[in-house]
BALO-969845 format. One record per atom (N, C-alpha, C): residue in three letters; x, y, z. Coordinates in steps of 0.05 Angstrom, whole numbers, plus 5000, padded with zeros to 4 digits. Last residue first. Layout:
BEGIN
ALAXYZ ...
This chain:
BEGIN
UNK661807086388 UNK660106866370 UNK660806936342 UNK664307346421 UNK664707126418 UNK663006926397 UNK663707856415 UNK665807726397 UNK665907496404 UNK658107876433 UNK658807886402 UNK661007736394 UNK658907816490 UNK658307716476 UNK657707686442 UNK662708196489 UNK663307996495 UNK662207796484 UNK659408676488 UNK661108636465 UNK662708396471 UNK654608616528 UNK654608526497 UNK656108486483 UNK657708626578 UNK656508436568 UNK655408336535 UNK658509256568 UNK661309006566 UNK661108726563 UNK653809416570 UNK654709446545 UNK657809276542 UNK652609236620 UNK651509126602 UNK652909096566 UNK656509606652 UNK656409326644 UNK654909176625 UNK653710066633 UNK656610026629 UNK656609656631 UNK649210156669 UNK648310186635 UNK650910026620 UNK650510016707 UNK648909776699 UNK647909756670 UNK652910486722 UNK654510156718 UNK653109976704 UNK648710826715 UNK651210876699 UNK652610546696 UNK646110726761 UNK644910716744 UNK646810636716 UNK649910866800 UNK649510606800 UNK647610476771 UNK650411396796 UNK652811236787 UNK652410896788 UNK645511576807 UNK647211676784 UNK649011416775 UNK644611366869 UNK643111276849 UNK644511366816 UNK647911586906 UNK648711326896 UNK646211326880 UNK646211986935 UNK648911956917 UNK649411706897 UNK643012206965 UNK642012006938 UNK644012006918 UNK643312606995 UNK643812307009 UNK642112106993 UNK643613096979 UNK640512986986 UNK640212707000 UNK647113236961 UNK646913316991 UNK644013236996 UNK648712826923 UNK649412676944 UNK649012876964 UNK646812956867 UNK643912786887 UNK645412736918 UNK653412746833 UNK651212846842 UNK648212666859 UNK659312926878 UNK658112716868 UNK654212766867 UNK661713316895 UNK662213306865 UNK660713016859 UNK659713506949 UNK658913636925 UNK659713596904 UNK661813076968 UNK658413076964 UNK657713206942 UNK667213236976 UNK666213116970 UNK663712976951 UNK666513687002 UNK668113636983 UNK667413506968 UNK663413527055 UNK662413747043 UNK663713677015 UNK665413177093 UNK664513077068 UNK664313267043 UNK667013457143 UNK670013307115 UNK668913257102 UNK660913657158 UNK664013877135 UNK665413727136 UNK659813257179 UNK658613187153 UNK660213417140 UNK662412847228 UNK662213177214 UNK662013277187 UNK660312247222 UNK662012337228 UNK660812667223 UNK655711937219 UNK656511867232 UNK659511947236 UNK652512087172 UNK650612107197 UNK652012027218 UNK656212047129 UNK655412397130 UNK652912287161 UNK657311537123 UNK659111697135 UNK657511947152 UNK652611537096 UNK653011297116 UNK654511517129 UNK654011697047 UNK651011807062 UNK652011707087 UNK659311507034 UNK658611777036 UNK656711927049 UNK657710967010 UNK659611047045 UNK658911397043 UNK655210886961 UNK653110976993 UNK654411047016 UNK658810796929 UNK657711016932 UNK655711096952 UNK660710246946 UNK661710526939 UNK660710706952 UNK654710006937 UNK656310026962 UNK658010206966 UNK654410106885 UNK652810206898 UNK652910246926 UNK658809826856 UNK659410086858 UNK656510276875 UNK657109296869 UNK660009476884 UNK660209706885 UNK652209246848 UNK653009266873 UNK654009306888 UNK655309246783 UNK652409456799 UNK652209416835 UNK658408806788 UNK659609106787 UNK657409316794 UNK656408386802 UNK658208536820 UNK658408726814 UNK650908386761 UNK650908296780 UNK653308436809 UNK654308266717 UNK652408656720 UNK653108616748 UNK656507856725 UNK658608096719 UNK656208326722 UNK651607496720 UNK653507526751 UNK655407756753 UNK646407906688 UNK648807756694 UNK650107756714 UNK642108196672 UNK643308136698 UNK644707946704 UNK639008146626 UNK640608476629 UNK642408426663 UNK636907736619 UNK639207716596 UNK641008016610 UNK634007646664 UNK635407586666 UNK638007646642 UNK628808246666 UNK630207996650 UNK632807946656 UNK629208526744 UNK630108476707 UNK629708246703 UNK628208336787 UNK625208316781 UNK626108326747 UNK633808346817 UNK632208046810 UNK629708136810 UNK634408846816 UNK637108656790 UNK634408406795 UNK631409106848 UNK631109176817 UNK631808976796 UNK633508806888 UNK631308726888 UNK631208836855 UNK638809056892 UNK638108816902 UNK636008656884 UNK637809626901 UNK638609476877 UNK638509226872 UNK635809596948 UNK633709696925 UNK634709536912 UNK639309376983 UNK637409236974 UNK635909276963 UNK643209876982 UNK643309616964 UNK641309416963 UNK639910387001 UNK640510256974 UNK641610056952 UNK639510087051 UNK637910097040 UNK638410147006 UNK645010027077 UNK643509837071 UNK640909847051 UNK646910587090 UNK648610427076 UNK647010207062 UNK641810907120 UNK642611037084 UNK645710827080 UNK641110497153 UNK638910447128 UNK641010637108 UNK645810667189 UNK645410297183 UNK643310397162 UNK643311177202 UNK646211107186 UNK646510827174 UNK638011177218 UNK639511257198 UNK641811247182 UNK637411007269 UNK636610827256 UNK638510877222 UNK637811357309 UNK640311237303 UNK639610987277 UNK632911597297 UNK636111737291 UNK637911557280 UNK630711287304 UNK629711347276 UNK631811477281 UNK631011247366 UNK631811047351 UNK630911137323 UNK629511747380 UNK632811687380 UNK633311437353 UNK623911737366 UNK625311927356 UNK628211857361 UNK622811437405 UNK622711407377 UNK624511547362 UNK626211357471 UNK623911467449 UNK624111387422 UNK629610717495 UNK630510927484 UNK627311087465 UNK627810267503 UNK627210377522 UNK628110677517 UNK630009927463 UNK627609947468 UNK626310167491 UNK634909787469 UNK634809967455 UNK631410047462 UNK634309277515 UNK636509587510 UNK635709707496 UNK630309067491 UNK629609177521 UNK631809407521 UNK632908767448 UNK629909027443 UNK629509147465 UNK637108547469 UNK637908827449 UNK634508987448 UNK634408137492 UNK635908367505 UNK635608577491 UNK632507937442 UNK630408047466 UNK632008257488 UNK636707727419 UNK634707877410 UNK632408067429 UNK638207377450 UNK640807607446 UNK637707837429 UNK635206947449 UNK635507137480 UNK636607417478 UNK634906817405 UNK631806977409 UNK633107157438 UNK639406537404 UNK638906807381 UNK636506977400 UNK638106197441 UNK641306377448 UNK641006577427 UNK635405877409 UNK634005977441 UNK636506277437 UNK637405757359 UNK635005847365 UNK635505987393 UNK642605427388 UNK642605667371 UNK640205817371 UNK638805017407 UNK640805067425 UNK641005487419 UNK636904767366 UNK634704937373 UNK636705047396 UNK639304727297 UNK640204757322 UNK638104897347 UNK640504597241 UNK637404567257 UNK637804627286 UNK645204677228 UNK644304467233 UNK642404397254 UNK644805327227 UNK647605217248 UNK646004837254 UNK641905537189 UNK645005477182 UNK647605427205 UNK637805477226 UNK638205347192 UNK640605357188 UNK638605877265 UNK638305547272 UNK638705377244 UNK638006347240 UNK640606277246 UNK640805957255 UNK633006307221 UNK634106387200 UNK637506207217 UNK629906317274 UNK629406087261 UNK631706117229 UNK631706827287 UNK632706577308 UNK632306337284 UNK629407117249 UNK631607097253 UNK633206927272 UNK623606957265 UNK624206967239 UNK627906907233 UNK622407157319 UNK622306897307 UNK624206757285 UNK623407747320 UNK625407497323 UNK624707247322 UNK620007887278 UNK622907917276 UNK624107717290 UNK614807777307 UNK615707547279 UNK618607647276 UNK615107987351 UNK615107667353 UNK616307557326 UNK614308467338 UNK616508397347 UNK616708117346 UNK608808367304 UNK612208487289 UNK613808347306 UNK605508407357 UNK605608117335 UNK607508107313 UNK607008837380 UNK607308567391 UNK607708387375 UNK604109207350 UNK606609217349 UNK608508937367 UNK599108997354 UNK600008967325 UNK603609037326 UNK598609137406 UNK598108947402 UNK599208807373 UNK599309687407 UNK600909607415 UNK600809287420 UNK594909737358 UNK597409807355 UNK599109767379 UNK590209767399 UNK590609547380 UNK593309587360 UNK591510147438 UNK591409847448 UNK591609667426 UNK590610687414 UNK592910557426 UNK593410267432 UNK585110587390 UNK586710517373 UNK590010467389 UNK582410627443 UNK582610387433 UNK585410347410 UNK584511197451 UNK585310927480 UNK585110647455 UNK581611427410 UNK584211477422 UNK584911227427 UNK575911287428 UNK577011117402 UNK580111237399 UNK575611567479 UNK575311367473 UNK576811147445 UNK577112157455 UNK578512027475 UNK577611697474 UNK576512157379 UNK576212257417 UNK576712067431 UNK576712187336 UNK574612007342 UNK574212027374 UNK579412697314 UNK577312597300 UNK576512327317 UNK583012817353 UNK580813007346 UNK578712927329 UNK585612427373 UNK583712467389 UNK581912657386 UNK588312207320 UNK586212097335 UNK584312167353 UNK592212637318 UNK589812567307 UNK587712457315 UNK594312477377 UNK593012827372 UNK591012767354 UNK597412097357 UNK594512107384 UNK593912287378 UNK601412277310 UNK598412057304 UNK596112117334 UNK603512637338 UNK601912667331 UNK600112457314 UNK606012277381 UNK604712507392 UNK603012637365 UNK609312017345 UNK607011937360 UNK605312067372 UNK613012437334 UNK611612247311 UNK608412197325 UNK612613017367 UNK614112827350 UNK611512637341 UNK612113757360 UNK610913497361 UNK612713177354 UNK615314207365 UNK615914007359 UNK615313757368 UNK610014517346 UNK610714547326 UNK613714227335 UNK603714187361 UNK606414257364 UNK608714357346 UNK598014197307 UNK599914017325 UNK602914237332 UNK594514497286 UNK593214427308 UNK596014297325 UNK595214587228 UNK596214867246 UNK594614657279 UNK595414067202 UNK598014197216 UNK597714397238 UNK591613847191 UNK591313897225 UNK594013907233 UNK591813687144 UNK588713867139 UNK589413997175 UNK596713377139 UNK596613657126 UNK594513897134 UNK595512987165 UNK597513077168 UNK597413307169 UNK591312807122 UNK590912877150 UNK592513037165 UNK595212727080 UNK593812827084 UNK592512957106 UNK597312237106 UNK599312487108 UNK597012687102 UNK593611907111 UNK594711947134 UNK596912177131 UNK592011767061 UNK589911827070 UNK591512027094 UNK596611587044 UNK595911807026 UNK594311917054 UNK596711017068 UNK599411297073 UNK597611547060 UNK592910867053 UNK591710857082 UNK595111087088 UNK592810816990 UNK590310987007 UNK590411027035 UNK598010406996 UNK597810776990 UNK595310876996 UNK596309987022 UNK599110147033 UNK597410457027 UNK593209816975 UNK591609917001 UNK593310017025 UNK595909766931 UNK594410016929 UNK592310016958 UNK599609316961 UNK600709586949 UNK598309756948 UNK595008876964 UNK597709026985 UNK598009346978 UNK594808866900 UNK591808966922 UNK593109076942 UNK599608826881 UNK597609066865 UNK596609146892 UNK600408296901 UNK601608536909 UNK600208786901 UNK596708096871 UNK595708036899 UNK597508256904 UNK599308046819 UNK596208146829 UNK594608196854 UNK603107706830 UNK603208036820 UNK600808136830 UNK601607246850 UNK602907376867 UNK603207626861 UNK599207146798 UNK597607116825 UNK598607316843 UNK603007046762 UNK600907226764 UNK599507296786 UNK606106736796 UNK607406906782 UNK605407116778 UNK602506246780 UNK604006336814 UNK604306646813 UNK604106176732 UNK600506196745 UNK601606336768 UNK607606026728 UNK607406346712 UNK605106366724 UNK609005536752 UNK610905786758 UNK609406056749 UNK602005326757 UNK605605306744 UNK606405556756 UNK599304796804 UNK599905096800 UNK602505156781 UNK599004316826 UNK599004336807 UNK598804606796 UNK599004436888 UNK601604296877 UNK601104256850 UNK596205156893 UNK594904766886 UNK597904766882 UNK597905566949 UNK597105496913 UNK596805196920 UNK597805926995 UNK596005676991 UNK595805636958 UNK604406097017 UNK602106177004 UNK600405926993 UNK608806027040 UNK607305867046 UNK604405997037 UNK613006306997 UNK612605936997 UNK610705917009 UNK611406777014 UNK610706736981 UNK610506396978 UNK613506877065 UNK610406877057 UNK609606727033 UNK618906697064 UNK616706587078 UNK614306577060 UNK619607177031 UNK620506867023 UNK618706637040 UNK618507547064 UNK617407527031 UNK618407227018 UNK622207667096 UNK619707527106 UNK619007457079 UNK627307957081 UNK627007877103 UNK624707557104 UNK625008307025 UNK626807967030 UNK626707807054 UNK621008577061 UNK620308407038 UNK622708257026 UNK623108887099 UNK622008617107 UNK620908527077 UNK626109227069 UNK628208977084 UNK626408807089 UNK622409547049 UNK623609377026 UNK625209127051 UNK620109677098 UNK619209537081 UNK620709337064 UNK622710077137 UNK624309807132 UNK622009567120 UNK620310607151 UNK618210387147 UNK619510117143 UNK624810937139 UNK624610847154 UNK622010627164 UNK624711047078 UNK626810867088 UNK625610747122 UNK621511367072 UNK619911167067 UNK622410977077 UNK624011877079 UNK622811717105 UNK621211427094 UNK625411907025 UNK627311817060 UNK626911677083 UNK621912076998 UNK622611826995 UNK624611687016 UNK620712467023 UNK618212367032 UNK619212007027 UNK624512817020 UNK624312817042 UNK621912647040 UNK624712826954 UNK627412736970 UNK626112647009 UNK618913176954 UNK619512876942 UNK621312796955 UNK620613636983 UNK619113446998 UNK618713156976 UNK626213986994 UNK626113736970 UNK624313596987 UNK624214307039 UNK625814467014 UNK625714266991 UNK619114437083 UNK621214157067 UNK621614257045 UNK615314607099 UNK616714617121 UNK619314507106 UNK609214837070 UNK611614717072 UNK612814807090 UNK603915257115 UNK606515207092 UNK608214967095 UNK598514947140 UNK601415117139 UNK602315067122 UNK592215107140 UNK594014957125 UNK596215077118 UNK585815177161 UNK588315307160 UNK590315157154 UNK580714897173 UNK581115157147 UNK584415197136 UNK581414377207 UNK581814657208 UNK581614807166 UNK577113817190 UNK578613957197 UNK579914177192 UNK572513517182 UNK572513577208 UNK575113817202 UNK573313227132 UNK570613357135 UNK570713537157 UNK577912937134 UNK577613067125 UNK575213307118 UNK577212617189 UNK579512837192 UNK578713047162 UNK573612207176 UNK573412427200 UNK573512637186 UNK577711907140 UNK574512127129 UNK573212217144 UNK582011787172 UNK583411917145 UNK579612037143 UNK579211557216 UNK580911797222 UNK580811947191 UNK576611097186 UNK574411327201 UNK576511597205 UNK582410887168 UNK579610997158 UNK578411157166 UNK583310787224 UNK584410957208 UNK582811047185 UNK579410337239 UNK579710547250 UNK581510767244 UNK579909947195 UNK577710057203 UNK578010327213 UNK585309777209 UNK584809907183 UNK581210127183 UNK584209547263 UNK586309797261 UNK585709947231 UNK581309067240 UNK580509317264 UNK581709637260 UNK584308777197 UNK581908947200 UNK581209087222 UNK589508717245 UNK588708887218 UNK586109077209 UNK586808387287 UNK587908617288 UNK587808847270 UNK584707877270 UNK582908117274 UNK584508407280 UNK589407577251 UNK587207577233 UNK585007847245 UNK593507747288 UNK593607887268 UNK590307797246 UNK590807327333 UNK590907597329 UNK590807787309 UNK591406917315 UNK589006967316 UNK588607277325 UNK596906827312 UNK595606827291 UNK592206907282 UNK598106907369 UNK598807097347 UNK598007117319 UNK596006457393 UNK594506737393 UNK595706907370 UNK599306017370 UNK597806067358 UNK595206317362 UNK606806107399 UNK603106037406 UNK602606157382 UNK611405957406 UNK610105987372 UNK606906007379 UNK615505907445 UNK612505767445 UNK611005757420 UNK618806297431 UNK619706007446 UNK617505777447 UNK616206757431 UNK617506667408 UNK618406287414 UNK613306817480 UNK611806777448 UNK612606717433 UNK617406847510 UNK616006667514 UNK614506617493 UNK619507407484 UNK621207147488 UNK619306887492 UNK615807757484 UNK616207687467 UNK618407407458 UNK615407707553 UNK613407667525 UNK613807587504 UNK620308077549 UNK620507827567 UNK617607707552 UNK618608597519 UNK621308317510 UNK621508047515 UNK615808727557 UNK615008737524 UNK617008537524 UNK618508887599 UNK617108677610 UNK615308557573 UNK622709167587 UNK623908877599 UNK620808787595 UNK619409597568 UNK621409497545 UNK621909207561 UNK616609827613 UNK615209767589 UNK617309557576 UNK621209957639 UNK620709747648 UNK618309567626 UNK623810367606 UNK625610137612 UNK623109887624 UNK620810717613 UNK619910677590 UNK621210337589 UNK615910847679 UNK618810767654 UNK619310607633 UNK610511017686 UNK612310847693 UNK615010887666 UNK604211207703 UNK608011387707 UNK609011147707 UNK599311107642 UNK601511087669 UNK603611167667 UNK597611377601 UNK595711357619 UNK598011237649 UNK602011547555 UNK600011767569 UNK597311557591 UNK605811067567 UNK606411397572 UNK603511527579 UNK602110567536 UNK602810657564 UNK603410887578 UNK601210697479 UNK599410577505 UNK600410567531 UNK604911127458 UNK601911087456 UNK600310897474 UNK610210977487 UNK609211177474 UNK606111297469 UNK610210427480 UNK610510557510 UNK609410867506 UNK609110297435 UNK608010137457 UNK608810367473 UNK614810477410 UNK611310587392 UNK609710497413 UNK619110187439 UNK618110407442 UNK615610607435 UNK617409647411 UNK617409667444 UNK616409967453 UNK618109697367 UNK615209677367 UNK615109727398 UNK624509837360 UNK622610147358 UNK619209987369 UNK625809307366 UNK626109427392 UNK624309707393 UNK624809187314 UNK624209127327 UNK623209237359 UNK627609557282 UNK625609597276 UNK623709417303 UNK633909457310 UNK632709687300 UNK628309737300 UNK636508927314 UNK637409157332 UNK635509407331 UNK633308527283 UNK633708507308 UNK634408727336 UNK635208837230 UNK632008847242 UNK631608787271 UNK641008847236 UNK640109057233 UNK636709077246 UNK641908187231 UNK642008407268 UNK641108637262 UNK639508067191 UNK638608047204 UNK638608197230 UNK642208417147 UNK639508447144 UNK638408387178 UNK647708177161 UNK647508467175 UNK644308477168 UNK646507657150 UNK647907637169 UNK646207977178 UNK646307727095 UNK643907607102 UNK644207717134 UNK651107947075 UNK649108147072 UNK647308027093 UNK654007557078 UNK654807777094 UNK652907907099 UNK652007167044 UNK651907147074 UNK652307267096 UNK653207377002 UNK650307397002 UNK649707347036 UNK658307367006 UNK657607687000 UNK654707617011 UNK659806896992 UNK660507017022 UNK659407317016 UNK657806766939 UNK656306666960 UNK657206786989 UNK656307376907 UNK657707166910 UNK657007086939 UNK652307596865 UNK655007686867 UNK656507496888 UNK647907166862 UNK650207236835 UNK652007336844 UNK646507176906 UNK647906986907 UNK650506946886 UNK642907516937 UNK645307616938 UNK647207416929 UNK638407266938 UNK638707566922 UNK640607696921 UNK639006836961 UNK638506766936 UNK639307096918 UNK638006867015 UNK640806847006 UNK641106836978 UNK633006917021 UNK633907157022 UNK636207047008 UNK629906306975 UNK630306467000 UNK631206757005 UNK625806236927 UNK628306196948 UNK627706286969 UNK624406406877 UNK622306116893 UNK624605996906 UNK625106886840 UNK627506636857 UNK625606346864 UNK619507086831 UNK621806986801 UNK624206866814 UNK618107246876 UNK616507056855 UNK617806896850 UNK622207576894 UNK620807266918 UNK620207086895 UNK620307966860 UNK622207816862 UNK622807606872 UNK615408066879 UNK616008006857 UNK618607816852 UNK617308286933 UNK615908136929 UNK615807936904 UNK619908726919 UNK621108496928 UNK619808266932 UNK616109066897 UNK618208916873 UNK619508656891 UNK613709126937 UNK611908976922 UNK614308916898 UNK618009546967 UNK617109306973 UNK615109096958 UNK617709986913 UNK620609806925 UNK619109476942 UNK612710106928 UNK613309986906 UNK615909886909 UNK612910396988 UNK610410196976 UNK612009986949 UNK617210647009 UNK614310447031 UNK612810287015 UNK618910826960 UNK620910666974 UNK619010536999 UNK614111076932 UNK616810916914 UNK618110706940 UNK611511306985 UNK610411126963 UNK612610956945 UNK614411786987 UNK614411497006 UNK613411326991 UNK613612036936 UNK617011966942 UNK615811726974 UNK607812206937 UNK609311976912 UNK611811976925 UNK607412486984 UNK606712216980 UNK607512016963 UNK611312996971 UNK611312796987 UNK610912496985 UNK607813176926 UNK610913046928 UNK611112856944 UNK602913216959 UNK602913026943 UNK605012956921 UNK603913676991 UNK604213416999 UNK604013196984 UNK605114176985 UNK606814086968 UNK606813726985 UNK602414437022 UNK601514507000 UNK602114216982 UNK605114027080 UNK603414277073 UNK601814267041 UNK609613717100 UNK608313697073 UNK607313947072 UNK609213657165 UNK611413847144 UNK611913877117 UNK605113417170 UNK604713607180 UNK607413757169 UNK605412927140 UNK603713147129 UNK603913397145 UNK609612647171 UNK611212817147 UNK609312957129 UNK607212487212 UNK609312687208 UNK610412847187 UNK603212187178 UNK602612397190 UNK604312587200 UNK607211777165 UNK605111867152 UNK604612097148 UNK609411507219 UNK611311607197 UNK609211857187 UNK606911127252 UNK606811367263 UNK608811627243 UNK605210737221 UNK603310917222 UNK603511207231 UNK609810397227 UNK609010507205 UNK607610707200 UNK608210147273 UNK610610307273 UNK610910537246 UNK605009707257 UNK603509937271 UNK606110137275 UNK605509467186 UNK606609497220 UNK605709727234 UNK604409147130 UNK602509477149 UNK603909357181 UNK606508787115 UNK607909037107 UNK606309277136 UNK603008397124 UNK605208277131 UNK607108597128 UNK597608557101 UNK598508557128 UNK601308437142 UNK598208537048 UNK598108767066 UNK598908767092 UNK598807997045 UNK601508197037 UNK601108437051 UNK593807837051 UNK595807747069 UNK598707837068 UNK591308067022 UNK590708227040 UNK593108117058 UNK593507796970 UNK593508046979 UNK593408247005 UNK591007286987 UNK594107306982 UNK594407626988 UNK585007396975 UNK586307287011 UNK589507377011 UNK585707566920 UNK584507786941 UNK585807706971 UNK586907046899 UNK588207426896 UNK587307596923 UNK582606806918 UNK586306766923 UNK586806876916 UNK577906986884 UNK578907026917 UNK580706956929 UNK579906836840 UNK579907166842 UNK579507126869 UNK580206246834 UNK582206466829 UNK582006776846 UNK575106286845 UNK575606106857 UNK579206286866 UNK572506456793 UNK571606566819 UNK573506486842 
């Protein structure tokens, strides 16, 4: 009995380390350009918002490290390169977007003020919270969650009893390709090395706990995370889908989560859910830069000098970028995830294998050639995607900006088989 409710606390505490109120505003965009064909959709966010992140998890398991750990087989200045860009990437990106999801839903529609000043005075907060470690934040996220899950709920079985007859067509030529994309932008899989090392060490096991006990625990607990991700994504594209013909046609993200909200619980439970999502988007920003100040202070000899001068460079960058809509920043968000994101899939796939199939040699050559092959997507968002055209088209999955899964697959089938006959002739 004892067990089974440390599955369950561990679980919910995965959930809530993945469910970011930034998250929410994904869902529902992409039901309202789902239509018929939404439950493509859902399974392709699902792979890369849900199950990519519970492998990294897993993986957390099977290291009982840190982040630098997942990049260590291919080599130690590689793993520090990587750790290095994981961090300014979250610092520059996912962070600064909770400033704008805040201004967007709790401030824009009830005050005239600027988005810039929302963003200095969010940051300047988030600096003192980070500098202080107050313990509101912890008493926060313990009621936040449940609240906010509560109240999506009611939206996802409102919305489905309540809404229109009418149900637009697709909008999305590859809605699997287009559902697993946007799961990029949820930067799950990053916060599950990111934070997942945290979480998994300071998880409450006995000092007499073995590795495989742990091991189960922590699978089981992701299960729960994971299948309560997908009823509250499912539930929310869905929705998406039942109150397409009701939204803009160029509605953006946030504009249509409020819309939802305000048809199934109305103006009132509107206002609230704004407030407890710019409260949940508070308690993200804090832990990014916490997280990454306290990451760069470890490898500059505990340095709280380093700390402060991280969190400051951090707080700037969220007030600069932060003040930019959502919609820019998921723009610009794009090019930094289609280079980064498929290597920390692979990342994470190489450390959930048996180790006999992941050698330090799979190890570089599956990573190199995944980096390779991702300049192409990367490029194609940050130059005139006609010099790629040539290109793209001889490498397959690459006008879908899934170039790199063929050939990465291919190396890992190739090295292995170089690993065996090595190891044959040597014995």
């Amino acid at each position: 009995m004892h067990k089974t409710k440390e599955i369950f606390i561990n679980g919910f505490a995965l959930f809530s380390m993945f469910f970011g109120a930034g998250n929410l505003i994904l869902p529902p965009f992409l039901g309202k350009g789902a239509g018929s064909l939404w439950l493509w959709v859902t399974l392709g966010f699902f792979i890369t918002a849900v199950f990519i992140p519970m492998l990294g998890i897993l993986a957390h398991a099977r290291l009982q490290g840190t982040m630098y750990d997942f990049g260590k087989k291919v080599s130690p200045i590689f793993s520090l390169i990587y750790c290095f860009i994981m961090y300014a990437i979250c610092i520059a990106l996912p962070a600064p977007r909770t400033a704008s999801v805040t201004h967007e839903m709790a401030i824009a529609p009830y005050f005239n003020s600027s988005s810039l000043v929302t963003s200095s005075i969010y940051f300047g907060l988030v600096f003192i919270f980070t500098m202080n470690r107050s313990k509101v934040l912890t008493l926060l996220g313990k009621f936040l969650t449940p609240l906010i899950i509560f109240i999506l709920l009611a939206i996802i079985f409102i919305g489905i009893f309540s809404a229109p007859e009418t149900i637009t067509s697709s909008a999305f030529k590859t809605p699997f390709v287009d559902g697993l994309l946007e799961g990029y932008q949820t930067f799950d899989a990053i916060a599950s090395i990111v934070v997942g090392g945290v979480l998994v060490i300071s998880m409450n096991f006995n000092t007499n706990t073995s590795f495989e006990e742990k091991k189960e625990l922590i699978t089981k607990a992701g299960f729960i995370a994971g299948l309560g991700l997908l009823i509250i994504y499912a539930g929310l594209i869905y929705n998406g889908v039942l109150f397409s013909s009701t939204f803009g046609e160029s509605a953006t993200r946030t504009e249509i989560l409020t819309s939802l909200s305000n048809q199934t619980l109305g103006n009132i439970g509107s206002v609230f859910l704004s407030v407890l999502v710019a409260l949940a988007c508070f308690t993200t920003a804090v832990g990014i830069i916490t997280g990454t100040a306290d990451y760069f202070k470890g490898i500059n000899n505990n340095s709280q000098k380093v700390f402060t001068i991280t969190a400051i460079i951090g707080c700037l960058l969220g007030i600069a970028v932060g003040q930019f809509d959502v919609k820019y920043i998921i723009n610009i968000a794009l090019p930094a995830l289609m280079f980064i994101y498929p290597i920390t899939i692979i990342l994470i796939i190489l450390n959930v294998l048996p180790e006999k199939y992941t050698s330090t040699t799979v190890f570089k050559i599956v990573i190199g050639v995944t980096f390779l092959f991702s300049i192409p997507d990367f490029l194609g968002f940050v130059i005139n995607p006609e010099y790629l055209l040539g290109l793209k088209n001889s490498i397959p999955f690459a006008n879908q900006n899934l170039g790199w899964i063929l050939p990465t697959v291919l190396s890992f089938v190739i090295a292995n088989l170089i690993e065996r006959k090595k190891l044959n002739s040597t014995e």
